[in-house]
C-alpha positions as CSV (number, residue, x, y, z in Angstrom):
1,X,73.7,110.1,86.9
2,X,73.8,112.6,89.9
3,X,74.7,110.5,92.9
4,X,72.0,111.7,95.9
5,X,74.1,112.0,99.2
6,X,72.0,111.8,102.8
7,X,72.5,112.5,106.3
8,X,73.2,108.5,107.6
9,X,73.8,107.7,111.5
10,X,75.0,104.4,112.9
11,X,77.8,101.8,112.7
12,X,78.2,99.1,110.2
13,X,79.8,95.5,111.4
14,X,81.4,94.7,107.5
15,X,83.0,91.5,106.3
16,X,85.9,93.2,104.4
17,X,86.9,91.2,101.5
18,X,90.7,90.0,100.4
19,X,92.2,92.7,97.4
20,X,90.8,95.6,98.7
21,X,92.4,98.6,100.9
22,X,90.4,99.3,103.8
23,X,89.4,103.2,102.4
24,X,88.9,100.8,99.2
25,X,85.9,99.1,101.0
26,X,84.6,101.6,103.1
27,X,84.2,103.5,100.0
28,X,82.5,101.0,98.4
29,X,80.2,101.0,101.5
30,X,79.4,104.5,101.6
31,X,78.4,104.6,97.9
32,X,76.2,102.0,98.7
33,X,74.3,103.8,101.6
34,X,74.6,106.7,99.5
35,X,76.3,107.9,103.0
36,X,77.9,112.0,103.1
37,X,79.9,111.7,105.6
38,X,81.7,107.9,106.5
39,X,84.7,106.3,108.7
40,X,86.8,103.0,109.5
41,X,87.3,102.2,112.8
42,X,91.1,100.0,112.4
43,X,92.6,99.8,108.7
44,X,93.5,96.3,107.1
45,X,96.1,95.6,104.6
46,X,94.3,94.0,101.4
47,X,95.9,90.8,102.0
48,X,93.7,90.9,105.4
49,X,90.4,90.2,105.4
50,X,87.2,90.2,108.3
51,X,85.8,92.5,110.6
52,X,85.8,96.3,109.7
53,X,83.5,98.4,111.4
54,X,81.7,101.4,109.0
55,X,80.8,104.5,111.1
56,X,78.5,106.7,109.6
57,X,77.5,110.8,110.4
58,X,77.9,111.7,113.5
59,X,79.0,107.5,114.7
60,X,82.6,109.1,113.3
61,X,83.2,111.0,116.6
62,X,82.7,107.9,119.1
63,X,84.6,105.9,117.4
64,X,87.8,106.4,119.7
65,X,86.0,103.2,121.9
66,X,87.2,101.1,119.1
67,X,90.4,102.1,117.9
68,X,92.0,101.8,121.2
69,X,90.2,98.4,121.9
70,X,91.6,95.1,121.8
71,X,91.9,93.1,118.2
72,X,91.2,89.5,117.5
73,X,92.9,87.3,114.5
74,X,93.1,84.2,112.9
75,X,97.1,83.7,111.3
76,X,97.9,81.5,109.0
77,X,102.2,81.4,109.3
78,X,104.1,79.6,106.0
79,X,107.4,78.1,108.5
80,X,110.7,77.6,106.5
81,X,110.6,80.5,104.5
82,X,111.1,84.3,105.6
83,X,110.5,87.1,102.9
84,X,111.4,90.7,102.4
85,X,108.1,91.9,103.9
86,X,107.0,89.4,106.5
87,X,104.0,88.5,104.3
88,X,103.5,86.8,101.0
89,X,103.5,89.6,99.0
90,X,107.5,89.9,99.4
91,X,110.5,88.1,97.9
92,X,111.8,84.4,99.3
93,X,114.5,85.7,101.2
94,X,115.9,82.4,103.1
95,X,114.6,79.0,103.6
96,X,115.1,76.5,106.0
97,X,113.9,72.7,106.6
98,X,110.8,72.9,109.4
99,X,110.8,70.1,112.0
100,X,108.6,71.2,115.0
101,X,106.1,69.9,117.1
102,X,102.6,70.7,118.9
103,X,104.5,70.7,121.9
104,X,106.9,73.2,120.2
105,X,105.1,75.3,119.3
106,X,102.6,76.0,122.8
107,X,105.9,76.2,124.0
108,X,107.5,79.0,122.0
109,X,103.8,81.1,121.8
110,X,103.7,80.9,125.3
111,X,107.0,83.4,124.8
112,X,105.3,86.0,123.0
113,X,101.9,86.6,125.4
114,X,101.6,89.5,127.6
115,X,103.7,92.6,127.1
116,X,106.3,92.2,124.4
117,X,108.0,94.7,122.3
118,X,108.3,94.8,118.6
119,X,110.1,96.8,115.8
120,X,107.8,97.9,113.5
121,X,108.3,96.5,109.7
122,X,109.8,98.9,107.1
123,X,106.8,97.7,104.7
124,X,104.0,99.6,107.0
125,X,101.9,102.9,107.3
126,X,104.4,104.1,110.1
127,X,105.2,107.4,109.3
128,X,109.0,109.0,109.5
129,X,108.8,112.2,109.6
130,X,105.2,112.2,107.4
131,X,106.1,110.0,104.9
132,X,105.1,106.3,105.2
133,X,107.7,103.5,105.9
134,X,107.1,101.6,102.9
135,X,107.9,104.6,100.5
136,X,111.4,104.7,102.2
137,X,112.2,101.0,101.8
138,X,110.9,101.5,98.6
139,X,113.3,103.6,97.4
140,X,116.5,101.7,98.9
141,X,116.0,103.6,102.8
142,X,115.6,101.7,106.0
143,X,114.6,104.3,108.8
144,X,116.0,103.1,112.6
145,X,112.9,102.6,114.7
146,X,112.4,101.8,118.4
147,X,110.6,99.2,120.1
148,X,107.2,99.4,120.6
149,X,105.3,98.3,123.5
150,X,102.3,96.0,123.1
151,X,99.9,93.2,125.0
152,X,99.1,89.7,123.8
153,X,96.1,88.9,125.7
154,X,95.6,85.1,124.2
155,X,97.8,83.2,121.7
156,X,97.2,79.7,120.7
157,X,97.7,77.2,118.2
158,X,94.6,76.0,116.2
159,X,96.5,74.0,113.5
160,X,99.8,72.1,112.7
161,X,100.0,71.2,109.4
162,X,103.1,70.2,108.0
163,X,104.3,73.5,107.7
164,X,101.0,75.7,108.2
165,X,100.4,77.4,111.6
166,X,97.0,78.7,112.2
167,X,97.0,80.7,115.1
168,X,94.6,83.0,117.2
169,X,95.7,85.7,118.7
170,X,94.0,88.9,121.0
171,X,96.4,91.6,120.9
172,X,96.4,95.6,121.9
173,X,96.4,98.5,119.3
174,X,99.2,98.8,117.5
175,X,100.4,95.2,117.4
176,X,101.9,94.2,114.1
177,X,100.7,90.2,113.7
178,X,103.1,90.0,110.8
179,X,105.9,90.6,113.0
180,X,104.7,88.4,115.6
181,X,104.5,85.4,113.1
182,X,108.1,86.1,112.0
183,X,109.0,86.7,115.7
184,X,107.2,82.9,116.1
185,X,108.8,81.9,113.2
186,X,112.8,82.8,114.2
187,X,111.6,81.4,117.4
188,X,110.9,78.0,116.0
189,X,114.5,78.2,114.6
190,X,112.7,77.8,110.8
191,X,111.9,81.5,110.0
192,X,108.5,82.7,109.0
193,X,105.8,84.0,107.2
194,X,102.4,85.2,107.3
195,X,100.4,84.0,104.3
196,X,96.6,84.7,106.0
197,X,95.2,87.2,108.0
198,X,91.2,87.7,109.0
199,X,90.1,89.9,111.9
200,X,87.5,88.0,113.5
201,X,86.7,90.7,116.6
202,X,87.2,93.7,117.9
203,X,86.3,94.2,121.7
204,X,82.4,92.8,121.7
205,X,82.2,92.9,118.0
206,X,82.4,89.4,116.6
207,X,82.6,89.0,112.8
208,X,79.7,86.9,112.8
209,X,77.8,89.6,113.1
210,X,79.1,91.1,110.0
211,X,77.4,91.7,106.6
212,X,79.5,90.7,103.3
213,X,79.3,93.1,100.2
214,X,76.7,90.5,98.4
215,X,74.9,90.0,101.1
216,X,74.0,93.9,101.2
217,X,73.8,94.7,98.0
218,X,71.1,92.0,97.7
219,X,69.2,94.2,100.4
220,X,66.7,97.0,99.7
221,X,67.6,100.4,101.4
222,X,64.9,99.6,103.9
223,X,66.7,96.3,104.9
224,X,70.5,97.8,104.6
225,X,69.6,100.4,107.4
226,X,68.3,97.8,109.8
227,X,72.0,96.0,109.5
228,X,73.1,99.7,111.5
229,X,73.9,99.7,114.9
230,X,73.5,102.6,117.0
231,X,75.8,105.6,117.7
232,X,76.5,104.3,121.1
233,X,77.4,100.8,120.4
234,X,81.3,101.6,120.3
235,X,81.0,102.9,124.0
236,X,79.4,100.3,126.2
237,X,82.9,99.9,128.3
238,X,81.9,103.9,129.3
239,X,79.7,104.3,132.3
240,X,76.6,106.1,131.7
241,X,74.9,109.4,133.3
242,X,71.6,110.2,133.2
243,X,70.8,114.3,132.3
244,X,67.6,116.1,133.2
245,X,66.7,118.4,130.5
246,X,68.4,121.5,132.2
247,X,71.4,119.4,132.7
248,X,71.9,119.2,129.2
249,X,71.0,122.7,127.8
250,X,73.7,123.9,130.0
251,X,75.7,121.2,128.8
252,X,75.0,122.3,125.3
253,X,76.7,125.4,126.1
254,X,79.8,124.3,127.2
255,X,79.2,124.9,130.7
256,X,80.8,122.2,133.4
257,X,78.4,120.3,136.0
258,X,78.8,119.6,139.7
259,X,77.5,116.5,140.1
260,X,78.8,113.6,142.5
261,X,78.4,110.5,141.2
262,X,80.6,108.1,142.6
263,X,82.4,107.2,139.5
264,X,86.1,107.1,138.3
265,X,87.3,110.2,136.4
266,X,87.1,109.3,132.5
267,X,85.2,109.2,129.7
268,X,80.9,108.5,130.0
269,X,78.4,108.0,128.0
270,X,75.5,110.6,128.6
271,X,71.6,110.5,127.9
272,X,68.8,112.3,128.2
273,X,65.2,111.3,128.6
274,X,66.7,107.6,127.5
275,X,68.2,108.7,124.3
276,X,72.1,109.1,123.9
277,X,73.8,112.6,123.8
278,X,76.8,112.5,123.4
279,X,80.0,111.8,125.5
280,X,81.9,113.6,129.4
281,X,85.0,113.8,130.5
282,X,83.8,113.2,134.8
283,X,86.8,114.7,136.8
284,X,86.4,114.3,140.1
285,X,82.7,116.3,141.1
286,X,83.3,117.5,137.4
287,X,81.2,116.9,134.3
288,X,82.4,118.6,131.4
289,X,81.6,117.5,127.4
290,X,83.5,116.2,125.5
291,X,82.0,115.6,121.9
292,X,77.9,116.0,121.8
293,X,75.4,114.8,119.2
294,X,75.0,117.9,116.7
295,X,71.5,118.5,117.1
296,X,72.2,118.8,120.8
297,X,74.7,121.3,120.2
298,X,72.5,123.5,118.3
299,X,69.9,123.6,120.7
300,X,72.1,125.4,122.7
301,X,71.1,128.9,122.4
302,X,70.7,130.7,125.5
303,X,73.9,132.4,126.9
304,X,77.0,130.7,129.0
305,X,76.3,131.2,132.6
306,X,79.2,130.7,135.2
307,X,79.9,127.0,136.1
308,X,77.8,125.3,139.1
């Protein structure tokens, strides 16, 4: 059978499942929206599960609110034992008797919040000169990296348990939690590994407003469309201007408005009779776009004029 592809806006909150890459599921997705054109917002390895927000159409260029926004986790940390790849999927490389405490433990996370560096792990996507880290170690080659700089917003315990450590952390873009639970580990004096990982937010998207795969296949098309949110859902931290319907033809064009608004210089959200546009780059007195909706674009066709 033919598979029918359609035009498809808006942004799926998905409950991405253990075993699967995160192209893996967003594939998976898009044949089941029947979707032409489809994005992830923040890859998980397949031994992560949780939140993975599905951008559809034209939701694929606003998506930069998201991949630069803070990450929440829930870690689950096997102490005693360290492995080749910081995970379980690696070999046993050491272990050692575990003896810590609650106490210990508060103690030694309150070590690793707020800025902290970390080497990135050999067995990542990090690419060395366009090849992935992983296919180096994979072939016998470690590649010297440098120190990364990254923010842990909030790090607790949420569970002791002989020698299971659940933890929740809120950390920048780009942290590795892997690291950080071998980091915790060596820190303990035990070593470390992670054996769980589920994203459970990412800035004000909560994973229980997620959909699993069964729940939406269970759904009609009618009923899978109403789970979309709208394009400008991954933006709300972007202040918002208002454009008159001249504003936005000349805007269309490419020109640059004068408008003082009061704002800082940055990145906004812009609408027009209510509905959302696109997206500005405000500089000063400055409005310039930045990325607009493709039907506005094309309704652009009256010549440039010179900027106001």
């Amino acid at each position: 059978m033919v598979r029918t592809w359609r035009p498809l806006d808006g942004v799926l909150l998905f409950d991405k499942p253990l075993e699967l890459s995160s192209n893996t599921a967003l594939q998976k997705v898009r044949r089941l929206y029947q979707a032409e054109k489809a994005g992830h917002t923040g890859t998980l390895d397949p031994l992560a599960s949780g939140l993975l927000p599905v951008c559809f159409g034209e939701a694929t260029k606003y998506s930069m609110g998201l991949l630069e926004a803070d990450k929440t986790y829930r870690a689950t940390i096997c102490l005693g034992q360290t492995t080749t790849t910081g995970d379980a999927e690696g070999e046993v490389i050491q272990t050692r008797p575990v003896s810590v405490s609650a106490e210990r433990v508060g103690e030694v996370l309150q070590r690793f919040s707020g800025a902290i560096q970390q080497l990135p792990p050999m067995y990542s996507a990090l690419k060395h000169q366009g090849k992935p880290l992983y296919e180096y170690i994979r072939n016998g080659e470690t590649i010297e990296r440098a120190l990364r700089d990254v923010f842990i917003h909030d790090l607790r315990m949420e569970r002791l348990e002989g020698s299971e450590l659940d933890i929740i952390v809120r950390c920048s873009k780009g942290t590795y939690v892997r690291t950080l639970g071998e980091d915790i580990g060596e820190a303990l004096g035990c070593g470390g590994h992670l054996t769980a990982l589920r994203r459970t937010a990412i800035a004000g998207f909560s994973l229980g407003a997620a959909y699993t795969m069964a729940q939406l296949e269970a759904m009609d098309d009618q009923q899978r469309e109403a789970c979309l949110l709208p394009l400008d859902c991954m933006l709300q931290d972007f202040p918002c201007i208002e454009l008159d319907a001249t504003e936005l033809q000349r805007m269309a064009q490419g020109q640059r408005l004068g408008k003082n608004l009061g704002l800082p210089d940055g990145k906004v959200r812009l609408y027009s009779a209510g509905e959302f546009v696109g997206v500005g780059d405000l500089l000063g007195t400055r409005l310039a776009p930045s990325r607009l909706l493709a039907s506005v674009a094309k309704s652009a066709a009256t010549p440039q004029n010179a900027d106001c």
